[in-house]
N, C-alpha and C positions, 0 to 999 in steps of 0.2 A: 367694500364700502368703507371709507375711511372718516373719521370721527375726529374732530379738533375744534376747540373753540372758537376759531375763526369762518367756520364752513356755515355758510346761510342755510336753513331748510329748504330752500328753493333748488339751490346748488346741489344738498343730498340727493333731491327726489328725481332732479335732471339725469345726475352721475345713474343714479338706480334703472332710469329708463334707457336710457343707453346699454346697461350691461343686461337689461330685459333684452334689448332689440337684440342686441350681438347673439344672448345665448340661444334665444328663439329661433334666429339664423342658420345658428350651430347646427342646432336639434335637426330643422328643418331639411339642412345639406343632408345630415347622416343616417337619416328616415329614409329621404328619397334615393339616396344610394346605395342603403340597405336592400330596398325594395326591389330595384331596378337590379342590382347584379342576382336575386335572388329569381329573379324573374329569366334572367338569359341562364344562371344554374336549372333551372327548368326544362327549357326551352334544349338546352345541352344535354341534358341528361334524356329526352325523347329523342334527342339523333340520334346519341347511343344505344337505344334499345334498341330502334328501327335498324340501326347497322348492326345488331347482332344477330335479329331475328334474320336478316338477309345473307349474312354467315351462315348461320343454318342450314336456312333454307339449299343456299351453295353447295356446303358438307353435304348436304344427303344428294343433290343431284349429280355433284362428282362421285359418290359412292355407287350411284345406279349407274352412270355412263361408265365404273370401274368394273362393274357384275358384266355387263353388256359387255365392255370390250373383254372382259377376259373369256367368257363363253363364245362370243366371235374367235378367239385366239383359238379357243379347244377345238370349235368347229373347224377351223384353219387346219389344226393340225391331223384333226381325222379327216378331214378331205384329201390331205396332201399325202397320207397314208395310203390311204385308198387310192389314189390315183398313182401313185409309185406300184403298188401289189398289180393295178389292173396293166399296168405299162408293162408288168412284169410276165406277168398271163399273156396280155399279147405277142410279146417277144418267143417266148414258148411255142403258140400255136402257132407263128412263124416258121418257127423252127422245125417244126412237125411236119410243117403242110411242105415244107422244100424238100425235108427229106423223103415224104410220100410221093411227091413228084418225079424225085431224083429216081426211086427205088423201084415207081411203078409199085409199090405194095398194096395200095388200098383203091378200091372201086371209084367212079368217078362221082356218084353219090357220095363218098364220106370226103373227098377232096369241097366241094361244093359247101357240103355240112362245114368242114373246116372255115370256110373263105369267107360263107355267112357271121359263124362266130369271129372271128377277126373283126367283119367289119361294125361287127354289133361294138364288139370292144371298143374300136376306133372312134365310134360316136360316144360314144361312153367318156370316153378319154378326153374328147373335146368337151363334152359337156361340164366334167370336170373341170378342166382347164377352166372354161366361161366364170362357174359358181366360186374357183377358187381368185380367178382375177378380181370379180367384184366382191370377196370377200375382205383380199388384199387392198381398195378403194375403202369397204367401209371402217377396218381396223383403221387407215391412216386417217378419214374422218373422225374416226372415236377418239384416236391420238390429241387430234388437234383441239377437238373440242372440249378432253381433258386437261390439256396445258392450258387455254383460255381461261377456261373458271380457274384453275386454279393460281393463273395471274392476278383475275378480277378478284377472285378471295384473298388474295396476297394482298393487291390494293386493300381491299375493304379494311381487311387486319389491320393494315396500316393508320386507314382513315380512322377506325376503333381504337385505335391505341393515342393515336393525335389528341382524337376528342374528349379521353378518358384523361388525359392526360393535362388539357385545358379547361376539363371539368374539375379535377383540382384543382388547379390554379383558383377558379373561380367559385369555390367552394372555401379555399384558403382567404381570398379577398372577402366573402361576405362572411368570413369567421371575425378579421379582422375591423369590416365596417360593423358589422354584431358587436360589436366588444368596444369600438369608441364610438358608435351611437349609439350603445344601451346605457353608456353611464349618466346617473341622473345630475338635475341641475339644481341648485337652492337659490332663492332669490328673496327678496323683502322680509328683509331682516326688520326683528324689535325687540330690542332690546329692555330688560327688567331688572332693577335693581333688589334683591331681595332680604331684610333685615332676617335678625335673630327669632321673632316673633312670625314670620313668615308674610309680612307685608310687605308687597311687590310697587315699584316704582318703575314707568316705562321712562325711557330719556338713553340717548346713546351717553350723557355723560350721567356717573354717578359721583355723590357723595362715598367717601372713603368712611368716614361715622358711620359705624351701626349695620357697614354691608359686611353680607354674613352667607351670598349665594345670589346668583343668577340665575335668570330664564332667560332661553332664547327663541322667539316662533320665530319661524318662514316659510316660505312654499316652496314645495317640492313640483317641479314643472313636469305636464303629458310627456311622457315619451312611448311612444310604439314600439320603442325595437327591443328595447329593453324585456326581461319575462314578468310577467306580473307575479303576485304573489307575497309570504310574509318576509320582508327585508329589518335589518336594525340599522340605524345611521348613529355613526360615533360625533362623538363632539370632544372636540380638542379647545382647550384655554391657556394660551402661553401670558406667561405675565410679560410684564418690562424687563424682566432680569432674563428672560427665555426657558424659566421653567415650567414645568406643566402642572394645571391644579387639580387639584385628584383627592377623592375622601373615601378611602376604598374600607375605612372602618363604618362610615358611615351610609356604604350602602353605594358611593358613587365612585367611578373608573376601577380601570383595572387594564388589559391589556385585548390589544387585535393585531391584527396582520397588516402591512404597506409594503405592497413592493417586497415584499419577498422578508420580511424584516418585522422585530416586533416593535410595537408603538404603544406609549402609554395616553388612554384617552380619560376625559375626566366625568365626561355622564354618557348614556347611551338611552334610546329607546326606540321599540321595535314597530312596526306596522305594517300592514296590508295595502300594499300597493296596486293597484287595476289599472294603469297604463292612463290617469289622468291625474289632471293639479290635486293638489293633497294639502294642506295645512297642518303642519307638527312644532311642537314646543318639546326641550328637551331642559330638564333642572337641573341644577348640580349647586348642592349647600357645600360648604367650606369647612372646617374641622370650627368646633366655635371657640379657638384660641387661633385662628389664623387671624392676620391682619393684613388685607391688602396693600400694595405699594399702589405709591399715584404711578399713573402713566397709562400708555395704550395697551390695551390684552387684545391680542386674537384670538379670534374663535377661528376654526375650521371644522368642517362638515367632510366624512367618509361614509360610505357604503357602495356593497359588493365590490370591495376592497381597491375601491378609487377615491380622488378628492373629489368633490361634489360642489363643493362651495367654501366662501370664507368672508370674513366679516369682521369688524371690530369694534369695541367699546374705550371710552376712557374713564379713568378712577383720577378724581382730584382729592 
């Protein structure tokens, strides 16, 4: 708000609504898409649990169709044991029964006995055969059904890693909308001219006679994004010449943080904020041998280490 003896009050109070509208705007934008990205960071972060829980769930069914297919393999391979030994048994009694034939050594009774045992064997062997062929069918079913899941778990990983990944992003963006629409707004500024005696004068312009200290009220506008709680806002006084006024014997300025950097401010005071409009005055007396120069001073307004606002008075 800028201050000259030519500016009508009318003109002041126009400019002042204008920069109400704009910052309410501001606020307004950086509320609702504070909200709004914090709402799909939500919404992201439940497809990720659900795709982890279904990871899992994957893990443990590849691990049972792994038990399965390996016990199918053992049984694989003691069948195919066993049917080699009994191939090998009948081969023998083969062998036996041609030589007792050839030799005439054994009765026609134990020839018989012989031929029965063969053919016991021979079912036997088929039957084998049958239990290891569909063995061999269900191992390559178990195959297949292992490589599936653990494509479909590969995707999943994948789609887990996507979303984890786009859940920072948008974790990093609502750090980002947190952080330029928490910082507060100052607006409606009044200005106080304050003597040696401690008697205050409102009026943006003052008399240079007898001023000996300023007050400054304004309001501090709702914001929601911001965290509520105890806050202190700096106030900064540059004269005409651009230096800063400060009475740090008498109790007022001394130093804070901007930007990474230290800054000397000239009053401060602290308050409890709840995330609505607020009205604060902050004072700053002047050493009582200082004497103000005519011209324009600014004030500016800091907390939780942003500009906030800014305003100015003139001294004739």
């Amino acid at each position: 708000m800028a201050a000259s003896s030519d500016q009508s009050p009318n003109t002041s109070r126009a400019i002042l609504l204008i920069v109400g509208v704009l910052v309410l705007s501001a606020l307004g934008y950086f509320g609702y898409s504070y909200f709004t990205v914090r709402a799909e960071n939500s919404e992201g972060q439940t497809m990720i649990n659900k795709l982890q829980t279904e990871i899992e769930e994957l893990e443990e069914e590849v691990l049972n169709l792994t038990t399965e297919f390996q016990d199918t393999v053992k049984t694989l391979e003691d069948k195919s044991a066993r049917l080699v030994e009994t191939s090998g048994e009948l081969e023998s009694l083969q062998k036996k029964l041609a030589i007792s034939k050839r030799d005439n050594r054994n009765s026609l009774a134990r020839i018989k006995k012989l031929e029965s045992k063969m053919s016991e064997m021979q079912n036997l062997i088929e039957q084998y055969e049958k239990e290891l062929e569909f063995l061999r069918s269900q191992n390559s079913l178990l195959t297949t059904q292992v490589d599936s899941l653990q494509s479909l778990g590969q995707i999943l990983l994948e789609e887990n890693t996507r979303l984890e990944t786009s859940n920072q992003e948008t974790m990093t963006e609502l750090e980002r909308t947190r952080k330029v629409g928490g910082i507060l707004r100052t607006t409606s500024y009044q200005y106080f001219a304050v003597n040696k005696k401690g008697k205050e004068k409102e009026g943006e312009t003052m008399k240079r006679s007898g001023l000996n200290g300023n007050k400054v009220c304004f309001r501090i506008l709702e914001n929601l994004v911001t965290d509520p709680g105890e806050k202190e806002v700096f106030m900064v006084i540059e004269t005409p010449g651009g230096s800063i006024l400060t009475n740090q014997a008498g109790g007022y300025g001394g130093i804070f943080t901007y930007n990474g950097a230290e800054k000397t401010y000239s009053a401060s005071t602290t308050f409890k904020y709840a995330n609505r409009e607020q009205d604060l005055c902050v004072m700053f007396r002047a050493e009582e041998a200082y004497k103000y120069e005519k011209g324009i001073y600014y004030v500016t307004f800091y907390c939780d280490g942003a500009r906030v606002g800014q305003g100015n008075f003139e001294v004739k």
